[in-house]
C-alpha positions as CSV (number, residue, x, y, z in Angstrom):
1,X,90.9,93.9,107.7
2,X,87.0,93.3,108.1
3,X,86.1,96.1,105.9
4,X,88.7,94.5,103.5
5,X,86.9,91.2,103.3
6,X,83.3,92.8,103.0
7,X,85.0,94.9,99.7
8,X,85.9,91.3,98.2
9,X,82.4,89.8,99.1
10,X,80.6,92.1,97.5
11,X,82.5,92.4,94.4
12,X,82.1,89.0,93.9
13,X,78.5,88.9,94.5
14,X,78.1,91.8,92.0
15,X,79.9,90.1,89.5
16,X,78.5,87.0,90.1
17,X,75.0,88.2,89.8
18,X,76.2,89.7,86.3
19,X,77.4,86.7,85.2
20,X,73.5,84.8,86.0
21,X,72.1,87.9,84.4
22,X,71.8,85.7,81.2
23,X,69.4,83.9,82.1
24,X,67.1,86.6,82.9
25,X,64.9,88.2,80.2
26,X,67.2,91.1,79.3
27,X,65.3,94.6,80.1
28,X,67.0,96.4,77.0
29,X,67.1,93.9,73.9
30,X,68.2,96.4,71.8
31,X,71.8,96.4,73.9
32,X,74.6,94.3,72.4
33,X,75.2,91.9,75.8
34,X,79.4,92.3,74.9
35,X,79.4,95.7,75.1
36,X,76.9,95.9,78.5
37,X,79.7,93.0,79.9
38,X,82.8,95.2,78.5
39,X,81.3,98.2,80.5
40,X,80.7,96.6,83.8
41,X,84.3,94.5,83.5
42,X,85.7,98.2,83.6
43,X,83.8,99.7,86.2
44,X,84.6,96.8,88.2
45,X,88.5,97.0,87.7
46,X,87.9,100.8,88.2
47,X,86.5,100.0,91.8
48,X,89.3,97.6,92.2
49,X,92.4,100.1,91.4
50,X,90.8,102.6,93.4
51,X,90.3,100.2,96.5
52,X,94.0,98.9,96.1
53,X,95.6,102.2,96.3
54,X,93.4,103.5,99.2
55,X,94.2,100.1,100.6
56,X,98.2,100.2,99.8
57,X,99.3,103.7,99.2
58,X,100.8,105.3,95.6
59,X,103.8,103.8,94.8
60,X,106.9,105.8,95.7
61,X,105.1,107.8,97.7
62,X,107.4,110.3,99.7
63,X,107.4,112.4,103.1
64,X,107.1,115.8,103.6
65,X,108.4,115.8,106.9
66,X,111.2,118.0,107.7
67,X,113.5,116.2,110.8
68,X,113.8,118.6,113.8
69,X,117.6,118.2,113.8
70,X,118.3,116.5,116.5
71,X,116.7,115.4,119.8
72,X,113.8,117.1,121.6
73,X,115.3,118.0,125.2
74,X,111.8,118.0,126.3
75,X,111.5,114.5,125.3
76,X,113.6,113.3,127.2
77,X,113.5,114.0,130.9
């Protein structure tokens, strides 16, 4: 749950900083800003997607597990 919370900190820092990054001098003038923003919006839902499905499973995901038949005698004594 901690390690959930840090996730969402930091990706709000990062994109936070982004969004103050205008009023920087920009490094590369020669880069459109819409297309550096575009790029960093996607990598940023990348990282999202990828931490919601570590965090929730695939959808429909199904077991492999093969049921013993019936109870384990052993189990049970």
């Amino acid at each position: 749950m901690m390690a959930s919370l840090k996730f969402w900190f930091c990706l709000l820092l990062v994109l936070l900083s982004f969004s103050s990054s205008d009023q920087a001098r920009p490094l590369a003038p020669l880069l459109d800003k819409s297309d550096k923003k575009e790029a960093m919006m996607e990598s940023a839902k990348q990282v999202l997607e990828a931490s919601i499905e570590r965090q929730v499973g695939k959808p429909f995901e199904t077991s492999k597990r093969v049921s013993p038949g019936g109870p384990d005698p052993r189990h049970h004594h």
